[in-house]
Every structure is written in C-alpha cells, then in structure tokens.
C-alpha positions in Angstrom: 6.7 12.3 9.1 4.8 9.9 11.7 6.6 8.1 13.8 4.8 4.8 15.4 6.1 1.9 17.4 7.5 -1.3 16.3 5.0 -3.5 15.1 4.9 -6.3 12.9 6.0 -5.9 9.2 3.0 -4.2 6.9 2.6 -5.1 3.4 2.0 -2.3 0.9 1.0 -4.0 -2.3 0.5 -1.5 -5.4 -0.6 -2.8 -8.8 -0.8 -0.5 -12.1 -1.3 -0.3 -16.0 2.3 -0.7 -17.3 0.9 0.3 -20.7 -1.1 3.5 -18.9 2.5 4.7 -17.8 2.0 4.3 -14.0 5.2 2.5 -12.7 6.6 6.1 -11.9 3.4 6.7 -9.9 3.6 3.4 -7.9 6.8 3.7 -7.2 6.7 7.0 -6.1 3.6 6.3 -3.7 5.6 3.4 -2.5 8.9 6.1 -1.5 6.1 9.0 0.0 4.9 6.1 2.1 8.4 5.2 3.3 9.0 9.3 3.9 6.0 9.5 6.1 6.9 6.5 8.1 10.8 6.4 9.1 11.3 3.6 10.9 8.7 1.3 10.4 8.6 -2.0 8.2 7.2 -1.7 5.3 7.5 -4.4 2.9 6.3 -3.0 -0.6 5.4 -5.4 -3.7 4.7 -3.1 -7.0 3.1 -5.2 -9.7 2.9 -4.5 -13.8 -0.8 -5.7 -15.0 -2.8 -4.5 -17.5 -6.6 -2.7 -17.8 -5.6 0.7 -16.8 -5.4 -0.3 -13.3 -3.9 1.2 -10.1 -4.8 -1.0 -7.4 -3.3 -0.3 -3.6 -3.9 -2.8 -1.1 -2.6 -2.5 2.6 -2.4 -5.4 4.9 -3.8 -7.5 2.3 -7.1 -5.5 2.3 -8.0 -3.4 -0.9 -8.3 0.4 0.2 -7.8 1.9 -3.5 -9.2 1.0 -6.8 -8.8 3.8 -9.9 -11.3 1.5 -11.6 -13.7 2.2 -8.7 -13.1 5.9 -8.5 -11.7 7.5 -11.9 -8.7 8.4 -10.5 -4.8 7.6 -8.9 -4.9 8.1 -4.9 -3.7 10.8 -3.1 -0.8 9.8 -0.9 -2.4 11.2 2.3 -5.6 8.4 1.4 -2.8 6.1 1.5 -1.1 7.1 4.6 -4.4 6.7 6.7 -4.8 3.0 5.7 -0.8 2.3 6.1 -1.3 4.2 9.6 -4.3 2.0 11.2 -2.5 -0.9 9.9 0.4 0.1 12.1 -1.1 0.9 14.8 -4.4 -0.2 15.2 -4.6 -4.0 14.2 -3.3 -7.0 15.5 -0.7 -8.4 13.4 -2.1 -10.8 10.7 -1.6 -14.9 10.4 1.4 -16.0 10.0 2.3 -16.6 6.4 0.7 -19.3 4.7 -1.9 -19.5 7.2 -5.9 -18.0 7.6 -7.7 -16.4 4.8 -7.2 -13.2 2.8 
C-alpha cells in the first residue's frame, strides 16, 4: 500500500465491453487501485461500451488500451500512472476549463 500526500482529487476513468464480460474486471481494477492508495482521492467513473474494449484513462490521459495491446492491464501498469498523477503533476484545470 503507497501512501502519498494530499493532492488534488485524481480521476480514474475505466471503460469496457459489457458484452465481453469485463464489468467484474473494471471494477475490480478500480478496488486494487483504492487498496494501493489509502487515503488518497480517487474519483473513479467505470463506463459500459461496446467493441471488446477496456480502456483506462488517468487524469484524463489514455495510459491503457486492450485494443492497442491484446490484452486487460495489469494492476501494477495501472498503479504507476495513478502514482505520477498523485505525485508528480500539477493539478489539472479547473473543471470546465482548458483542453483534454
């Protein structure tokens, strides 16, 4: 478990194949990612599509595509982009403002 400091709220946003069975998957990822960082904000969205897609995006930046790589992440790929977000980035615009 990593403990960071306080910093501004970061958006986990994990989209998948509701017909490909992978709602247990995201929601699971979206629970290890909670595990592995007690105490931080994390705001999770986990979205039904279509395709045979698992998409994960942190901090509104894509960081996993199973179209691009064959394959459903590992949660430890996950936890490296969820850390930098966390730690090393300035917190993003304020909602409803700059470009995604």
């Amino acid at each position: 478990t990593r403990r960071t400091p306080a910093r501004s709220e970061t958006k986990l946003a994990i989209e998948y194949c509701e017909l490909g069975n992978y709602e247990r998957v995201a929601r699971g990822l979206v629970e290890a990612v909670r595990g592995e960082f007690l105490g931080s904000r994390i705001a999770a969205e986990v979205r039904p599509a279509s395709g045979g897609v698992f998409e994960v995006a942190v901090g509104g930046k894509l960081v996993f595509s199973k179209k691009a790589t064959a394959r459903l992440p590992e949660p430890e790929e996950i936890f490296y982009h969820v850390q930098a977000s966390l730690c090393c980035h300035p917190p993003g615009p304020p909602e409803g403002g700059g470009s995604v």
